[in-house]
KEFIDO-535295 format. One record per residue (C-alpha): residue number from 1; residue in one letter; x, y, z. Coordinates in nm, 2 decimals, padded with zeros to 4 digits. Layout:
BEGIN
<node num="NUM" residu="A" px="X" py="Y" pz="Z"/>
...
END
This chain:
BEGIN
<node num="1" residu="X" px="-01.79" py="01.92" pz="03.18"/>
<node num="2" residu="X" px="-02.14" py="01.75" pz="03.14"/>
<node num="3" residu="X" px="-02.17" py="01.63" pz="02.78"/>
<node num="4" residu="X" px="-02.46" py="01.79" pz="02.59"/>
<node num="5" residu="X" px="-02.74" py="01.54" pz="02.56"/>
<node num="6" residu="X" px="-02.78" py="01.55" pz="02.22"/>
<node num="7" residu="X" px="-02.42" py="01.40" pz="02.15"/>
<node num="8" residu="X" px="-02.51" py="01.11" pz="02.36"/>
<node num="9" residu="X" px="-02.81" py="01.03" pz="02.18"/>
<node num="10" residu="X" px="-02.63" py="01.12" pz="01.85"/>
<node num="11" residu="X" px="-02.36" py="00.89" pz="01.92"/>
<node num="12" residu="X" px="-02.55" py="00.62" pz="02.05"/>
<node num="13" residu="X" px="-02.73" py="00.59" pz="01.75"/>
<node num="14" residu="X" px="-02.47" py="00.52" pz="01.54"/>
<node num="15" residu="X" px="-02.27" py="00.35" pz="01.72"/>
<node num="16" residu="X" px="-02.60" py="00.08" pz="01.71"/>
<node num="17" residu="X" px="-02.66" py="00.08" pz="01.28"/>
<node num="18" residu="X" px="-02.26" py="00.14" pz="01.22"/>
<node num="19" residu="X" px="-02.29" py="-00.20" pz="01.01"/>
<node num="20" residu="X" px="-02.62" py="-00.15" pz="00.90"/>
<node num="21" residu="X" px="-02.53" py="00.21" pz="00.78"/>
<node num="22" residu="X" px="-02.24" py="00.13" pz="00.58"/>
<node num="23" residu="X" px="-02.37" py="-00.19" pz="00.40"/>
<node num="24" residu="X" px="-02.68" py="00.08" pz="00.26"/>
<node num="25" residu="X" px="-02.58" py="00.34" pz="00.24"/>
<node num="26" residu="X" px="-02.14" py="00.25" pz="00.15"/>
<node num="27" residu="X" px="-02.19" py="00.30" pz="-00.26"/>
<node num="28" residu="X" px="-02.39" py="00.62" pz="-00.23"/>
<node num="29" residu="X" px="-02.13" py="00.87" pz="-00.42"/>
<node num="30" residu="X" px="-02.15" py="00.62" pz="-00.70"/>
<node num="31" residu="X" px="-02.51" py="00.70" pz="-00.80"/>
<node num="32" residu="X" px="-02.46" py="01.11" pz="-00.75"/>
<node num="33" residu="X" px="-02.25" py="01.29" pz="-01.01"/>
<node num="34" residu="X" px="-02.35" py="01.65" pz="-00.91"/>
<node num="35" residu="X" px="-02.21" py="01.54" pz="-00.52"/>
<node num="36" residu="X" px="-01.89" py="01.41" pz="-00.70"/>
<node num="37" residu="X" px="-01.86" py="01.74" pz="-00.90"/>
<node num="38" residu="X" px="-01.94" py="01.95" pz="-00.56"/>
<node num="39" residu="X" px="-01.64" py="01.76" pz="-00.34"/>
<node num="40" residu="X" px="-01.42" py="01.79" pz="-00.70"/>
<node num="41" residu="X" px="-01.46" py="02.13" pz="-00.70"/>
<node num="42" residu="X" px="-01.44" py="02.20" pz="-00.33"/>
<node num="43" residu="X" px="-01.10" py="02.01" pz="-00.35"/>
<node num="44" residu="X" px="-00.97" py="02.20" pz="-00.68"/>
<node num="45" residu="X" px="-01.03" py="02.53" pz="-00.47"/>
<node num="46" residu="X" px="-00.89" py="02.39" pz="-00.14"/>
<node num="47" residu="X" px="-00.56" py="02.27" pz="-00.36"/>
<node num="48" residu="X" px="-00.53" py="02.62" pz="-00.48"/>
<node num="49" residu="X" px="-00.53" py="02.82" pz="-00.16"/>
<node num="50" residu="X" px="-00.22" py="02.53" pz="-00.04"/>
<node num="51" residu="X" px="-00.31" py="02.60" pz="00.28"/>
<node num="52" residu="X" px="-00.31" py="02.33" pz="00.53"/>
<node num="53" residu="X" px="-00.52" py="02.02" pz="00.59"/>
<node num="54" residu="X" px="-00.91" py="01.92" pz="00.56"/>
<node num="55" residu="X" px="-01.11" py="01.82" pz="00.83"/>
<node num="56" residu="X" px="-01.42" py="01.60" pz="00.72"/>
<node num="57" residu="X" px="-01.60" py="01.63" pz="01.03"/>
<node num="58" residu="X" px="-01.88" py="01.42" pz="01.07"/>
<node num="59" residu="X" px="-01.77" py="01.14" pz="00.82"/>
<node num="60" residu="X" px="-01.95" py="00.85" pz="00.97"/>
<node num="61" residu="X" px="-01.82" py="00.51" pz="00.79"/>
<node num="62" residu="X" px="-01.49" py="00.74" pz="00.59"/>
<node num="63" residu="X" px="-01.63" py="00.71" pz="00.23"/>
<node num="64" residu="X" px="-01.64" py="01.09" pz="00.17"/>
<node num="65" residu="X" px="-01.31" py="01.13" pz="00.34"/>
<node num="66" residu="X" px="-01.14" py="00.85" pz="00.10"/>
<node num="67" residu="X" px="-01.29" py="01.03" pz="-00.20"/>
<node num="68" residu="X" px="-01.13" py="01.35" pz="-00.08"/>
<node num="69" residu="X" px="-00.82" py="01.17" pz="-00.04"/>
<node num="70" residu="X" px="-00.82" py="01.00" pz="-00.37"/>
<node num="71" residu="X" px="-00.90" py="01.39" pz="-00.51"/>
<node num="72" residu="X" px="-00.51" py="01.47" pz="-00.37"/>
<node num="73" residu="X" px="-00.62" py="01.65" pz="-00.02"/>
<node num="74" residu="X" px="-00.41" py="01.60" pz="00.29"/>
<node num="75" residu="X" px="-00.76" py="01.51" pz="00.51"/>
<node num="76" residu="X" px="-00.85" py="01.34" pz="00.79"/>
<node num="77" residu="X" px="-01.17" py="01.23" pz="00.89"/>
<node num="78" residu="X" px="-01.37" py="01.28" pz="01.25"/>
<node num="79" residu="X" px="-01.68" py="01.15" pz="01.42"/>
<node num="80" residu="X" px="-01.85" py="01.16" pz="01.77"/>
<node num="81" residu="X" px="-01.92" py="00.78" pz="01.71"/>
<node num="82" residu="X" px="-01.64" py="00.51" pz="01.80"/>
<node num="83" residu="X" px="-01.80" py="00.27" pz="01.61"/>
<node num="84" residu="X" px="-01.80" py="00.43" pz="01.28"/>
<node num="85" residu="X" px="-01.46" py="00.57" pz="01.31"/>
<node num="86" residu="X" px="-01.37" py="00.19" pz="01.36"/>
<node num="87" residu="X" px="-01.51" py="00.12" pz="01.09"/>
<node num="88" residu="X" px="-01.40" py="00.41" pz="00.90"/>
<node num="89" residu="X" px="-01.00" py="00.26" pz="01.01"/>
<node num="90" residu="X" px="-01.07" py="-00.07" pz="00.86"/>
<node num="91" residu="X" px="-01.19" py="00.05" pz="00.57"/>
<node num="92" residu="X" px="-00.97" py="00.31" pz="00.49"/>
<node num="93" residu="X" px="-00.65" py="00.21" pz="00.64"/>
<node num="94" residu="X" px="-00.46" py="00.48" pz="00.42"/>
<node num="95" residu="X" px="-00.66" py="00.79" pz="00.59"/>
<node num="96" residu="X" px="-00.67" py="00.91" pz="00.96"/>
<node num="97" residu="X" px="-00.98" py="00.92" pz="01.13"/>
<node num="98" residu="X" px="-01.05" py="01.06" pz="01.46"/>
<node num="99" residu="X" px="-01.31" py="01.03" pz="01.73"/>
<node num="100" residu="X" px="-01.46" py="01.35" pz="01.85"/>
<node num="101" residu="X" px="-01.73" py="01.62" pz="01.85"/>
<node num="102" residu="X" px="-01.69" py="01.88" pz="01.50"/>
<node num="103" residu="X" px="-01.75" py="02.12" pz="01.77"/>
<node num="104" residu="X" px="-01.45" py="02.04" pz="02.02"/>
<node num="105" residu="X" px="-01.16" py="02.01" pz="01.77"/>
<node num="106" residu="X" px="-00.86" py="02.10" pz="01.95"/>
<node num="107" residu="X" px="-00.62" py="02.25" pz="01.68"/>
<node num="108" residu="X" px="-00.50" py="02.60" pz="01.68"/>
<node num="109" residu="X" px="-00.67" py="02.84" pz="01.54"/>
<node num="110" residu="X" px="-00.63" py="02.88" pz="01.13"/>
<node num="111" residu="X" px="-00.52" py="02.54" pz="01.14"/>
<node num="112" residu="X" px="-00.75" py="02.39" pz="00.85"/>
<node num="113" residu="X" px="-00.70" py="02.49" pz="00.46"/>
<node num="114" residu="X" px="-01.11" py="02.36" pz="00.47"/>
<node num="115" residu="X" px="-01.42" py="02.14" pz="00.66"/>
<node num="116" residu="X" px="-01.64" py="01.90" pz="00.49"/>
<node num="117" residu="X" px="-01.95" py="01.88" pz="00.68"/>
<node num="118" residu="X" px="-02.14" py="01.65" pz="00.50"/>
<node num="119" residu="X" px="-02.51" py="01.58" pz="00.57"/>
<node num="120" residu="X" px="-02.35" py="01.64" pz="00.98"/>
<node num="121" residu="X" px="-02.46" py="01.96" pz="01.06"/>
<node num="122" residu="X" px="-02.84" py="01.79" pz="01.05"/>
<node num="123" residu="X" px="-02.82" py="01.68" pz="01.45"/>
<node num="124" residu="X" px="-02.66" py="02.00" pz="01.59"/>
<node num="125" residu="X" px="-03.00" py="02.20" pz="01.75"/>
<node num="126" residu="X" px="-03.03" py="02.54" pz="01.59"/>
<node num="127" residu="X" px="-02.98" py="02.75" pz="01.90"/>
<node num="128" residu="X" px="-02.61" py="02.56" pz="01.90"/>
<node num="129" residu="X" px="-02.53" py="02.63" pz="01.54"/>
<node num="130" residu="X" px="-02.36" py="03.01" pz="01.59"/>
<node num="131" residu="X" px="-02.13" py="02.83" pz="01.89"/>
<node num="132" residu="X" px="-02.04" py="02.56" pz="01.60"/>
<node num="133" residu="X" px="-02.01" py="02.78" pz="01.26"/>
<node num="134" residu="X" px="-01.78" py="03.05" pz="01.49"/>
<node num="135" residu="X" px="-01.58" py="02.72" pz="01.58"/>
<node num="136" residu="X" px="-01.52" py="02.63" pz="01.22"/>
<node num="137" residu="X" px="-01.44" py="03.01" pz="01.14"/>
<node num="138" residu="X" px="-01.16" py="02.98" pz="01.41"/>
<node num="139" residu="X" px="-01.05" py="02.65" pz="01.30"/>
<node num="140" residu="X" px="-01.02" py="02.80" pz="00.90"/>
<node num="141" residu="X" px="-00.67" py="02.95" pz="00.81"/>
<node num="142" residu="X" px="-00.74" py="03.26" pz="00.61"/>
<node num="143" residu="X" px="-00.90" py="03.19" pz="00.29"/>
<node num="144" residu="X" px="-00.94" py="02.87" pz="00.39"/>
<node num="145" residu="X" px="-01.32" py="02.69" pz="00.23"/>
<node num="146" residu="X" px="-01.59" py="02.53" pz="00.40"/>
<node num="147" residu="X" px="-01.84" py="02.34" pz="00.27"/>
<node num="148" residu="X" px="-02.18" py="02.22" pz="00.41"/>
<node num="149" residu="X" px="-02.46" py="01.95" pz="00.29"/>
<node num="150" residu="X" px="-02.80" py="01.90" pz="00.42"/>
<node num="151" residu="X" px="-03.20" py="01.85" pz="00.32"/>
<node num="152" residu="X" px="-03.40" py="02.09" pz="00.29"/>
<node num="153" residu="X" px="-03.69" py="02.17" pz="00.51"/>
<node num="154" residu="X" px="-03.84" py="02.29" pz="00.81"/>
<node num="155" residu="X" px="-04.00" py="02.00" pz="01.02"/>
<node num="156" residu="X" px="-03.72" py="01.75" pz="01.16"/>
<node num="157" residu="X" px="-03.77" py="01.38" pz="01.00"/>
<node num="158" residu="X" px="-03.75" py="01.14" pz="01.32"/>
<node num="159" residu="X" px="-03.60" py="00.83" pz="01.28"/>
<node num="160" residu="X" px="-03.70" py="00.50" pz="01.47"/>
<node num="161" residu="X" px="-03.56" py="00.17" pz="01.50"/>
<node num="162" residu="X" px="-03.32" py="00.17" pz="01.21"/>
<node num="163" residu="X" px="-03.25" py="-00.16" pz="01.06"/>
<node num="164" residu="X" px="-03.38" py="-00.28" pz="01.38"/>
<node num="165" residu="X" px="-03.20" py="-00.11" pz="01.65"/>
<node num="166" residu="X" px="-03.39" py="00.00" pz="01.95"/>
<node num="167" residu="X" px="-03.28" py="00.34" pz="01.89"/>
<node num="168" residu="X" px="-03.44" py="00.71" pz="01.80"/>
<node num="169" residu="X" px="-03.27" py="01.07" pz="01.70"/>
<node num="170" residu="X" px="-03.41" py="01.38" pz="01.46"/>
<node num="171" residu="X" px="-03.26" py="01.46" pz="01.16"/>
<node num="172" residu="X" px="-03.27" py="01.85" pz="01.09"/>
<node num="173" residu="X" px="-03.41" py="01.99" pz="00.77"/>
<node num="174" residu="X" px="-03.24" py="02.32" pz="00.74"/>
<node num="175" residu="X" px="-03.33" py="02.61" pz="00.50"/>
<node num="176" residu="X" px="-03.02" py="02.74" pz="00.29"/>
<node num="177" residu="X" px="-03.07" py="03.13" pz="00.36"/>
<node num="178" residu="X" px="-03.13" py="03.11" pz="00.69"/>
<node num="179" residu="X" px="-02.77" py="02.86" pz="00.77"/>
<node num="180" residu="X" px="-02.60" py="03.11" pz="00.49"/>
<node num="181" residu="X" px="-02.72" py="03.46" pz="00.73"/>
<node num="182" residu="X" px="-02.55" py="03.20" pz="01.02"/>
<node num="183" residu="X" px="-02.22" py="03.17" pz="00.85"/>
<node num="184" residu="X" px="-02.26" py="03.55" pz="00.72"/>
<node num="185" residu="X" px="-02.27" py="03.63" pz="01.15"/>
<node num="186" residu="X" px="-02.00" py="03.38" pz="01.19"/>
<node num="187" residu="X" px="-01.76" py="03.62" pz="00.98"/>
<node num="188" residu="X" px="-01.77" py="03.37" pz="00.64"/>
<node num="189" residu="X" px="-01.82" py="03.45" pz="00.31"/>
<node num="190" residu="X" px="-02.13" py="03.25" pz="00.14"/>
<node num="191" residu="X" px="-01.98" py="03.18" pz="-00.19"/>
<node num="192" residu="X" px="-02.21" py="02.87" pz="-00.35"/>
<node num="193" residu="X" px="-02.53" py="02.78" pz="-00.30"/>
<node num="194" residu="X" px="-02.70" py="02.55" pz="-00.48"/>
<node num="195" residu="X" px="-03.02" py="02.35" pz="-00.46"/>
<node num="196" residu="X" px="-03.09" py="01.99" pz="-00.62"/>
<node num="197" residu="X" px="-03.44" py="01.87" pz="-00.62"/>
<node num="198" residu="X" px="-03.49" py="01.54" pz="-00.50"/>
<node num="199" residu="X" px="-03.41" py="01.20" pz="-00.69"/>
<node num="200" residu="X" px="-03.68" py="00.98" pz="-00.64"/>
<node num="201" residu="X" px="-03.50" py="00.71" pz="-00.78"/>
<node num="202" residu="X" px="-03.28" py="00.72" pz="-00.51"/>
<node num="203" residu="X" px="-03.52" py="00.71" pz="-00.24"/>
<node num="204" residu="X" px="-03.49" py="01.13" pz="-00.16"/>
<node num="205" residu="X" px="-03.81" py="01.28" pz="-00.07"/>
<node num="206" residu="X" px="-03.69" py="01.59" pz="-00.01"/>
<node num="207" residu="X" px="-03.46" py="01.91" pz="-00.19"/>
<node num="208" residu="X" px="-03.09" py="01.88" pz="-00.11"/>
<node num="209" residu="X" px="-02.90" py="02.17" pz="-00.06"/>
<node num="210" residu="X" px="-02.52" py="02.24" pz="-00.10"/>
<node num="211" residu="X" px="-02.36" py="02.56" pz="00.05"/>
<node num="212" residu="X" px="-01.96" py="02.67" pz="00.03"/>
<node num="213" residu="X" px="-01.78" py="02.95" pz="00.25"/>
<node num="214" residu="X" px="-01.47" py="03.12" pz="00.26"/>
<node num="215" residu="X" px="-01.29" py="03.25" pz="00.57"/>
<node num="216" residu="X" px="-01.19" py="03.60" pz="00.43"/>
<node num="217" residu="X" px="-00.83" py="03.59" pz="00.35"/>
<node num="218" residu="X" px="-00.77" py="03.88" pz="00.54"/>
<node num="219" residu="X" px="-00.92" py="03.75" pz="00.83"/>
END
């Protein structure tokens, strides 16, 4: 099965500023409270329901998957790049971390007690993100929690020779109705939603958006 072209550019990317990426961006949970108090109380509801394992898909260098971990979840991290899941292994030694696509996880279905998609949701095309959301509704055990970060916007910000690299990929602004009528189609319940304006003092130019689903537990 041809890969989608997207995943190769997306991978190839960080598999160039893995390094780079980590050393700038490695201490970025300790400057954000209200990101700490999301993940807390993301993990407080997932420890409730008792329902399986997190999947952090997306995690890059592992440092939102470790903090998940040190909050008491059973999770295991996942990326598309090898690179940063190397990375993410040396770092983290105590956590599992996996190489693969968020959207080709092959678990049985209802196999996840929640999915952490943090700021990795932003190089999925739009037309692909009913295919992905109906993935993580299948990959959800029944009340199960997913939770999603991103900027907010409508033009893409492109991204051009990182620290350097002679490399290039779009970074997808995303508006917060329009991925919660997604999830709504994809048969999850939008439960939070919340908007932070931007922190100049940490170098955000634009709104950051936070939303958190629910696989009905009927379902």
């Amino acid at each position: 099965m041809t890969e989608p072209d997207f995943l190769h550019t997306t991978r190839a990317f960080y598999d160039a500023i893995a390094t780079d990426y980590d050393t700038h961006f490695g201490e970025h949970l300790a400057a954000r409270p209200m990101d700490r108090a999301v993940l807390a109380g993301f993990a407080e509801l997932v420890r409730t329901a008792d329902a399986g394992p997190v999947a952090d898909l997306g995690c890059g260098p592992g440092r939102v998957t470790a903090h998940l971990a040190g909050l008491g979840l059973p999770v295991f991290g996942v990326d598309l790049s090898p690179q940063m899941v190397a990375l993410a292994r040396r770092t983290h030694p105590q956590v599992r971390f996996e190489v693969g696509a968020m959207s080709g996880l092959e678990l049985p279905d209802g196999a996840l007690a929640g999915i952490v998609a943090w700021y990795s949701i932003i190089h999925t095309p739009q037309e692909r993100l009913p295919e992905l959301f109906a993935a993580f509704h299948r990959l959800l055990a029944p009340g199960g929690m997913l939770l999603l970060a991103f900027q907010v916007g409508d033009e893409p910000l492109h991204v051009a020779q990182p620290f350097g690299h002679p490399v290039a990929l779009d970074f997808r602004r995303r508006r917060p109705d329009r991925i919660a009528g997604l999830l709504t189609a994809a048969g999850l319940e939008v439960r939070t939603r919340m908007l932070r304006e931007p922190d100049e003092e940490l170098g955000e130019s634009t709104p950051q958006a936070v939303l958190m689903a629910r696989k009905p537990a009927g379902a």
